[in-house]
C-alpha positions as a LaTeX table, in Angstrom:
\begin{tabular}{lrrr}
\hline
Residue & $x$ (\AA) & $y$ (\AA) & $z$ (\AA) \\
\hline
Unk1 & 54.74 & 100.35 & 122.83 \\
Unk2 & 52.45 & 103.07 & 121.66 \\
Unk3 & 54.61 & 105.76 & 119.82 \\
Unk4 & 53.49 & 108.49 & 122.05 \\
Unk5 & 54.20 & 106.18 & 125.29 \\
Unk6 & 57.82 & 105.79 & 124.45 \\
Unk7 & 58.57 & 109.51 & 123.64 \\
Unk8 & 57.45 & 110.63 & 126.82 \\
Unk9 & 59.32 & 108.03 & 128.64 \\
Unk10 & 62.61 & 108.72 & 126.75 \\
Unk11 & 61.99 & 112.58 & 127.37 \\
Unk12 & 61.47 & 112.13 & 130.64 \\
Unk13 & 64.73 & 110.08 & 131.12 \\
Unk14 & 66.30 & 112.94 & 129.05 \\
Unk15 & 65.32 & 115.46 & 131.07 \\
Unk16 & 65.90 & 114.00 & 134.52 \\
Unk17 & 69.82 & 113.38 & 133.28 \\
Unk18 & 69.52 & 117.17 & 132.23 \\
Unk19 & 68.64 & 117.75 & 135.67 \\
Unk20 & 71.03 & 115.65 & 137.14 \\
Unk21 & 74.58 & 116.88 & 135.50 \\
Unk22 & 73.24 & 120.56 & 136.28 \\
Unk23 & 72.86 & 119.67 & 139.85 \\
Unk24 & 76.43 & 118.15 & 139.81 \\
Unk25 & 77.45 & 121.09 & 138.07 \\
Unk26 & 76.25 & 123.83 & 140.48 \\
Unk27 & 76.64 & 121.80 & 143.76 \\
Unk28 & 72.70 & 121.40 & 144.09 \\
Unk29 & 71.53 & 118.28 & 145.43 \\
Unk30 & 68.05 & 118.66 & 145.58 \\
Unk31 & 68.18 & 119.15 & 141.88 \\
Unk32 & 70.44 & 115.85 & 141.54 \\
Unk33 & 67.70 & 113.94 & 143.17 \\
Unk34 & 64.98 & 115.45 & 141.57 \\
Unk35 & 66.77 & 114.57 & 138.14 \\
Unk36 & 67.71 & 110.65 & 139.03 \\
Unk37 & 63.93 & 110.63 & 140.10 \\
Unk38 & 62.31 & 111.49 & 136.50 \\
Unk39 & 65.06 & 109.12 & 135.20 \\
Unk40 & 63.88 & 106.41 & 137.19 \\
Unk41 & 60.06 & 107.73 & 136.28 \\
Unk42 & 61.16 & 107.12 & 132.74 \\
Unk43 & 62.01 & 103.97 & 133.06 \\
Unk44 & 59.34 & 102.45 & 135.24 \\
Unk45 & 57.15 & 103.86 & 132.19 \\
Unk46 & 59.44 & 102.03 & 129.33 \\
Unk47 & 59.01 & 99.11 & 131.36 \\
Unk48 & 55.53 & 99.37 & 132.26 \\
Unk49 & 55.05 & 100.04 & 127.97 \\
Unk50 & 57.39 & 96.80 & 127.22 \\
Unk51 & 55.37 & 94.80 & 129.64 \\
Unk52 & 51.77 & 95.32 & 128.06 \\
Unk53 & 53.76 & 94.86 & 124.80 \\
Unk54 & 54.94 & 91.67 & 125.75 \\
Unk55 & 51.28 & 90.63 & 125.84 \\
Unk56 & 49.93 & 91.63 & 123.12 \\
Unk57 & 52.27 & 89.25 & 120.74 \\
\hline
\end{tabular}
């Protein structure tokens, strides 16, 4: 996975769980949804990265 790839994937999974516990925190749903959906963003793009890894070995 290219180095660049895999930040952005982890800091998009970091900030969606950001998101997430502040929507929890403040009652906000649409935030809480918003949150789990750059989480699962993230890891459709760590996957998508492993994947074209997997072929290149």
């Amino acid at each position: 996975m290219s180095g660049t790839e895999k930040s952005k994937a982890h800091a998009e999974q970091v900030k969606g769980k950001a998101e997430e516990v502040v929507g929890r925190a403040v009652g906000n749903e649409r935030l809480t949804a918003k949150g789990q959906a750059d989480q699962a963003k993230g890891k459709i793009r760590q996957a998508k990265e492993d994947v074209k890894d997997s072929f290149r070995h």
